[in-house]
Backbone as ProteinMPNN parsed JSONL, in Angstrom:
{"seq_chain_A": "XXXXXXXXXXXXXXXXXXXXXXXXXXXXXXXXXXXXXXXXXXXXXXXXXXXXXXXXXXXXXXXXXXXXXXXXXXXXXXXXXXXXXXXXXXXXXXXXXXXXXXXXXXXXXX", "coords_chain_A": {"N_chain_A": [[0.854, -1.172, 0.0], [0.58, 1.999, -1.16], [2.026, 5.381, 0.804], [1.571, 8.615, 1.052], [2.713, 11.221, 2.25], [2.229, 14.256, 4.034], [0.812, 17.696, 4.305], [-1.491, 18.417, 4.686], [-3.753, 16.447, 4.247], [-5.033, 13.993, 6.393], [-7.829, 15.712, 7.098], [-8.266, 17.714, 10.083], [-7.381, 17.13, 14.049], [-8.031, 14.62, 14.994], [-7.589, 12.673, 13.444], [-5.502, 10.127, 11.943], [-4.457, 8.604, 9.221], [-5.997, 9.053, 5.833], [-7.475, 7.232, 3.902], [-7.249, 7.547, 0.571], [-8.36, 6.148, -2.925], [-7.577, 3.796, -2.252], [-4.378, 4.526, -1.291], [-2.589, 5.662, 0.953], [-3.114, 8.501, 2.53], [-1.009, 10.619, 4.71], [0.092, 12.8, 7.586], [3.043, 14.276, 8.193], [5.089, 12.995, 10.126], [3.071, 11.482, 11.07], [3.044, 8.718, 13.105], [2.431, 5.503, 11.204], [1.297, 2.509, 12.719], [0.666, -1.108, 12.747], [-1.53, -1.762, 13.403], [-3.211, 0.418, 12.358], [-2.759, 0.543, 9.404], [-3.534, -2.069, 8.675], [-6.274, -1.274, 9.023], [-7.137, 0.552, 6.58], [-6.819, -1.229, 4.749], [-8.691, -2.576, 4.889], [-10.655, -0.633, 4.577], [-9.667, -0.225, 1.291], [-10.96, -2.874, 0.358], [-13.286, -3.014, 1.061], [-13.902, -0.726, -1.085], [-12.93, -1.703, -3.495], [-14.83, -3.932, -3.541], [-16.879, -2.139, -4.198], [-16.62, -0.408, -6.362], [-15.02, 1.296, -6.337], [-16.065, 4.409, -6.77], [-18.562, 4.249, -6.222], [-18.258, 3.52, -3.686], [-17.227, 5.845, -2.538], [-19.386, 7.915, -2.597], [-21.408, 6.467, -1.415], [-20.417, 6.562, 1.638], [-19.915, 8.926, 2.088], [-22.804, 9.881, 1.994], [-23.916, 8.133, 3.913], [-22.63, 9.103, 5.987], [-23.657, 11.83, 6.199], [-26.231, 11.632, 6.526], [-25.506, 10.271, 9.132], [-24.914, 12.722, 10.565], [-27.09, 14.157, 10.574], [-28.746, 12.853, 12.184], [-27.219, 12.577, 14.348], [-26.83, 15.327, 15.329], [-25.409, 17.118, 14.298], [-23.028, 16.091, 15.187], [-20.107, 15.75, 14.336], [-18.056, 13.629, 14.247], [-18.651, 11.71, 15.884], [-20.752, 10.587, 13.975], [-19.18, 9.94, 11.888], [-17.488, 7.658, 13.496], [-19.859, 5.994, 13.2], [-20.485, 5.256, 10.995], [-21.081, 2.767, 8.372], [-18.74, 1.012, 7.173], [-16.487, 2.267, 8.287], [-17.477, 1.407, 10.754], [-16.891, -1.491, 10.347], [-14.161, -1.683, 9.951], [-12.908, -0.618, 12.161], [-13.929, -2.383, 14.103], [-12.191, -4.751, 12.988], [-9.959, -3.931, 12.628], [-7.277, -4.659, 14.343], [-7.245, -7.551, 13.766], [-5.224, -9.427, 12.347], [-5.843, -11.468, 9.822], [-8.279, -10.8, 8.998], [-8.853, -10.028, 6.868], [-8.526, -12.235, 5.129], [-10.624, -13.942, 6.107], [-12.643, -12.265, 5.377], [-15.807, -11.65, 4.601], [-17.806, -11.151, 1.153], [-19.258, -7.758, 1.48], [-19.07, -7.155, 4.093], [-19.182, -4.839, 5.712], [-22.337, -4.598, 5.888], [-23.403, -6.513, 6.814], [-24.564, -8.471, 9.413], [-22.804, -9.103, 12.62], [-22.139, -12.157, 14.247]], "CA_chain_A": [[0.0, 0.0, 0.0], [1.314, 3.397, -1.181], [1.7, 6.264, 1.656], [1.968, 9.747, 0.49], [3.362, 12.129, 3.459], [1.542, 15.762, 3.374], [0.421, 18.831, 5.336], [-3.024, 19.196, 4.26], [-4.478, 15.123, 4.789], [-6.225, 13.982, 6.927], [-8.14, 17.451, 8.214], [-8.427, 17.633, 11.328], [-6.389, 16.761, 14.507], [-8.182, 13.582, 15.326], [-7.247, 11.589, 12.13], [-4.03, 10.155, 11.63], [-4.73, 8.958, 7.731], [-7.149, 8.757, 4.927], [-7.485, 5.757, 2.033], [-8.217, 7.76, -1.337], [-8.327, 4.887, -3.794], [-5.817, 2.95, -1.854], [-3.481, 5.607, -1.437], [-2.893, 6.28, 2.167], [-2.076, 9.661, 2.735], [-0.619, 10.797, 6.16], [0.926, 14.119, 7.854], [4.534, 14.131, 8.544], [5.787, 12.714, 11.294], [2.637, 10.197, 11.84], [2.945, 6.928, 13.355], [1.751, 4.612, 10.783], [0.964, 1.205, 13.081], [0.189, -2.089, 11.78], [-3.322, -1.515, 13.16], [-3.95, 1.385, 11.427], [-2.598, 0.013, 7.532], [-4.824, -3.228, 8.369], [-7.826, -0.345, 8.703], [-7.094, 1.018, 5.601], [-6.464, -2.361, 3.734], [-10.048, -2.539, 5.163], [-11.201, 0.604, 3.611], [-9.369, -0.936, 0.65], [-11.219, -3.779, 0.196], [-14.455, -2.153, 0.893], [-13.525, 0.099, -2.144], [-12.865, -2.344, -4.617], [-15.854, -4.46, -3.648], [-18.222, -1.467, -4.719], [-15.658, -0.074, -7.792], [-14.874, 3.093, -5.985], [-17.092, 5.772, -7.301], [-20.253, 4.155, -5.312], [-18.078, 3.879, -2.221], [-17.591, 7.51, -2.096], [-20.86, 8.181, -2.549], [-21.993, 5.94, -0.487], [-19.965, 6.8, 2.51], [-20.79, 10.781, 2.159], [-23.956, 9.607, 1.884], [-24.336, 7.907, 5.322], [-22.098, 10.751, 7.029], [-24.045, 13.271, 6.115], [-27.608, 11.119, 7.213], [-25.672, 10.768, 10.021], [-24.334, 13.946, 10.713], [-28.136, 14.872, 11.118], [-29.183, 11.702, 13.196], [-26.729, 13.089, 15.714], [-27.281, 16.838, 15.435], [-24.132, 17.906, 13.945], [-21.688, 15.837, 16.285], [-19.468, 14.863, 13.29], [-16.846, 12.81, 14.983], [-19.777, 10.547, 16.607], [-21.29, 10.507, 12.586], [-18.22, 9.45, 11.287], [-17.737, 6.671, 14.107], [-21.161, 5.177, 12.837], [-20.351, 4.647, 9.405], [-20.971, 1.026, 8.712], [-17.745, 1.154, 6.621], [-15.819, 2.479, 9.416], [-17.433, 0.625, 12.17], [-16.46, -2.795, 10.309], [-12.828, -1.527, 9.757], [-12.103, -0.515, 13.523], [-14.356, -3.941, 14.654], [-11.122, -5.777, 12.326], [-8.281, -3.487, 12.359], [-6.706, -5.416, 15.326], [-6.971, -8.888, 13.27], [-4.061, -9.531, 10.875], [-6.156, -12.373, 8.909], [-9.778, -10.555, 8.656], [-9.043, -10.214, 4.844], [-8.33, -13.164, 4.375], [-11.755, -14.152, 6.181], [-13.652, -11.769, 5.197], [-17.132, -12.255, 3.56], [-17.979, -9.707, 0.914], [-20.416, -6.711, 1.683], [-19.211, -7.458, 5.338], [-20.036, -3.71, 6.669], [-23.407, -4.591, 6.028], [-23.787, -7.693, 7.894], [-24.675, -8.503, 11.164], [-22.236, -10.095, 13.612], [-22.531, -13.266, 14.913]], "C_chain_A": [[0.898, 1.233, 0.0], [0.6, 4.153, -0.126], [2.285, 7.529, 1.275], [2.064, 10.565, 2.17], [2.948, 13.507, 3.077], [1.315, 16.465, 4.498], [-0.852, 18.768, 5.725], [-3.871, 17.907, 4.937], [-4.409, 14.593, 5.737], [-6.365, 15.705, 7.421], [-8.505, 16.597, 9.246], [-7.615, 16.384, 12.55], [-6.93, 14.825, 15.196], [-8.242, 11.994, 14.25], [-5.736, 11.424, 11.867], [-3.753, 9.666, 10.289], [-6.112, 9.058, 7.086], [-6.575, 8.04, 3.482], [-8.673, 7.039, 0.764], [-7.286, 6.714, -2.244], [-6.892, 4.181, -3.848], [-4.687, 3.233, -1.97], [-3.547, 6.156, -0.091], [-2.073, 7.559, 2.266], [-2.218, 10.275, 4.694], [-0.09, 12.111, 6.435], [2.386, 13.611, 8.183], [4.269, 13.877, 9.649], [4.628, 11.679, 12.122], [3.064, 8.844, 11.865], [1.995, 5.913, 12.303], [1.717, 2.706, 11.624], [0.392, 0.489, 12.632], [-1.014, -2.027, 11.855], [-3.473, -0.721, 12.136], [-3.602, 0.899, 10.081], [-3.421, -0.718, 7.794], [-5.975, -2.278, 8.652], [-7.692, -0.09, 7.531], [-6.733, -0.165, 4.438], [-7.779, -2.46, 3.837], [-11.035, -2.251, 4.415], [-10.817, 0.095, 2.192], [-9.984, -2.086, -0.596], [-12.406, -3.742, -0.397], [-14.623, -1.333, -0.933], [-13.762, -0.456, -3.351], [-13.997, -3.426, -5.022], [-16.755, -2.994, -4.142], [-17.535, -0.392, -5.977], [-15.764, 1.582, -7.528], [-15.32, 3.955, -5.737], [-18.047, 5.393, -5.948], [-19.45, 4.378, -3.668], [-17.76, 5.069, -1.675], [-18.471, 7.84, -1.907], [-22.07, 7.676, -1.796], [-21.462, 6.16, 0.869], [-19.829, 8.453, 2.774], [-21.978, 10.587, 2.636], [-24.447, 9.52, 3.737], [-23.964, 8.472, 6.092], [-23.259, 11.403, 7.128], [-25.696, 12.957, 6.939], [-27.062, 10.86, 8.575], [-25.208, 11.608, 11.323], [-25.828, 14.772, 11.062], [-28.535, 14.243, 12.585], [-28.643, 11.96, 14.382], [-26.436, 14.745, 16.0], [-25.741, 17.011, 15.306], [-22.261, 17.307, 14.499], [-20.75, 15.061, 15.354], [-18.615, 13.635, 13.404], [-17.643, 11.573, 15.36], [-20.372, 9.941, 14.982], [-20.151, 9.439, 11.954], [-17.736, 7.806, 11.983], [-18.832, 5.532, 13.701], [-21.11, 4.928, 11.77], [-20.353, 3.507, 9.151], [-19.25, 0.738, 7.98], [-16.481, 1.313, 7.989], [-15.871, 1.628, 10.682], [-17.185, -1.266, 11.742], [-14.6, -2.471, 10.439], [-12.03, -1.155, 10.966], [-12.566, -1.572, 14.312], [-12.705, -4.629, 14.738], [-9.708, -4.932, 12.757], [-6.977, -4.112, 13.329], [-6.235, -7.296, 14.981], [-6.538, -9.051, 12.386], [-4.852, -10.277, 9.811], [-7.562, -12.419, 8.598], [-9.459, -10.783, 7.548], [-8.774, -11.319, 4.186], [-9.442, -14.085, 4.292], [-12.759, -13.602, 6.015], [-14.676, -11.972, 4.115], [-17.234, -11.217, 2.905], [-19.245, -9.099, 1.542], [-20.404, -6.78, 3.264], [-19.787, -6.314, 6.289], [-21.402, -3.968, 7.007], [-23.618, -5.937, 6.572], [-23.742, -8.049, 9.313], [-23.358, -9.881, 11.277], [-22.537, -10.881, 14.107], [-21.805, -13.688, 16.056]], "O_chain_A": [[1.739, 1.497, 0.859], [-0.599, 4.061, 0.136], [3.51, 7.568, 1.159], [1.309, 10.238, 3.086], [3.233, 13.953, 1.966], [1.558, 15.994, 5.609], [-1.289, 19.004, 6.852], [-4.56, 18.098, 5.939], [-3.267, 14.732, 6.176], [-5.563, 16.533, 7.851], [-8.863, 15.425, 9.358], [-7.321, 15.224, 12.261], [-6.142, 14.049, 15.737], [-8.708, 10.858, 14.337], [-4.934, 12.33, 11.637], [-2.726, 10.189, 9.857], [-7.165, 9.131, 7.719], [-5.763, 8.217, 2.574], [-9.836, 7.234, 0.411], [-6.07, 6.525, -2.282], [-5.911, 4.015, -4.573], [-3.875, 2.536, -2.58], [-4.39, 7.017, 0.164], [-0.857, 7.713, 2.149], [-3.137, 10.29, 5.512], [0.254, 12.697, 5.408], [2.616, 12.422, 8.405], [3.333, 14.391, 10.261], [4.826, 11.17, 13.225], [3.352, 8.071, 10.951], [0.862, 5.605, 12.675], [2.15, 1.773, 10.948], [-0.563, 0.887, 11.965], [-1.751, -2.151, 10.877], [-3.855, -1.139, 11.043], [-4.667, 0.883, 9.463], [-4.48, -0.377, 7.267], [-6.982, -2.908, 8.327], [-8.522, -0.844, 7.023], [-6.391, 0.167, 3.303], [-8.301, -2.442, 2.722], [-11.896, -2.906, 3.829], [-11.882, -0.116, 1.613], [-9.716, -2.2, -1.792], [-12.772, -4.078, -1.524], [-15.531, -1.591, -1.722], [-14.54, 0.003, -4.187], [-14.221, -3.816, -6.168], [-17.715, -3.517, -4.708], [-18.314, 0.463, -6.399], [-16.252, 2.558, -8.098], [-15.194, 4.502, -4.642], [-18.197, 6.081, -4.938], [-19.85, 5.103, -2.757], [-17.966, 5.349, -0.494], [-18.615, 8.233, -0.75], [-23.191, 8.144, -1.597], [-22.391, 5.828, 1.606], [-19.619, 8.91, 3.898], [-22.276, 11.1, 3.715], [-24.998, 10.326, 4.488], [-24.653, 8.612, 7.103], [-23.831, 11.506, 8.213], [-26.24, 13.748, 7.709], [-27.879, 11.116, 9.46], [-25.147, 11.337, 12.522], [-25.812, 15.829, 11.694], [-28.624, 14.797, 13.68], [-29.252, 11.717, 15.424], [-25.785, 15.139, 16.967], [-24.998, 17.021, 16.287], [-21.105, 17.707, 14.359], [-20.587, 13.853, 15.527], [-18.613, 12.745, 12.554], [-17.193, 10.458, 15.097], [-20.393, 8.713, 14.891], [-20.396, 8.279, 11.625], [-17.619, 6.849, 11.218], [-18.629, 4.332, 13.887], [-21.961, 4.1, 11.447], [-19.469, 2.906, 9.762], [-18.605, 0.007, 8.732], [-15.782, 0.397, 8.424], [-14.958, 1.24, 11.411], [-17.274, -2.154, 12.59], [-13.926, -3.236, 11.128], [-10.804, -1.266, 11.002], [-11.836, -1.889, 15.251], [-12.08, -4.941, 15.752], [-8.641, -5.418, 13.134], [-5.81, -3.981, 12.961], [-5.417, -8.027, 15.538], [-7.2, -8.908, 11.358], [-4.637, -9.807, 8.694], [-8.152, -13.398, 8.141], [-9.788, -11.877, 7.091], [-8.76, -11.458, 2.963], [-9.662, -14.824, 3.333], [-13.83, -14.107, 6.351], [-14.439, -12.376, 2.977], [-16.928, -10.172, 3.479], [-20.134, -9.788, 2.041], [-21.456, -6.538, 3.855], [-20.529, -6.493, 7.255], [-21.815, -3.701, 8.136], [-24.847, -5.997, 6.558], [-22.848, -7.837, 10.132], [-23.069, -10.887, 10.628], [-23.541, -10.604, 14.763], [-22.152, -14.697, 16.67]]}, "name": "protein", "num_of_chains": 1, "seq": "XXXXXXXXXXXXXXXXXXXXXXXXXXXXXXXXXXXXXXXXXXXXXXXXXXXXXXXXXXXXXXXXXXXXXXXXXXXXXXXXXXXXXXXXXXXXXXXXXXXXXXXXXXXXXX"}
């Protein structure tokens, strides 16, 4: 996985990267930990199961529904993303991707 090093990516101080089309970009001087790449192999995965485009659009999408759902509290919005909340579930297990089912955000846990 390519990591581009920048000023500008992630905004804001409570992000340490962001996956554009499997392209992690980072600020100087972050800690990239193996957790965090296995999130973003995550994101990754996610990505290529829905051929990019839709997963943008689909992950705006549910921000922004719920960015209302919690009256503006973006950080809490962003937490709830099914996308997100499968990729910090896994990011701790080296061999999710290798078990993972597709369309897994959207499936219930067992």
């Amino acid at each position: 996985m390519k990591v581009k090093r920048n000023r500008i990516l992630p905004w804001g101080k409570k992000f340490a990267a962001i996956n554009l089309f499997g392209v992690i970009f980072a600020k100087h001087g972050m800690k990239l930990s193996p957790t965090l790449i296995n999130h973003e192999l995550i994101h990754s995965r996610q990505m290529r199961e829905l051929l990019w485009i839709p997963f943008y659009i689909l992950y705006v999408a549910e921000w922004i529904w719920l960015l209302i759902k919690f009256r503006g509290n973006s950080f809490r919005a962003y937490r709830e993303i099914s996308f997100e909340k499968e990729a910090y579930r896994h990011e701790s297990e080296n061999d999710y991707l290798d078990r993972r089912l597709r369309f897994a955000q959207w499936k219930k846990e067992v």
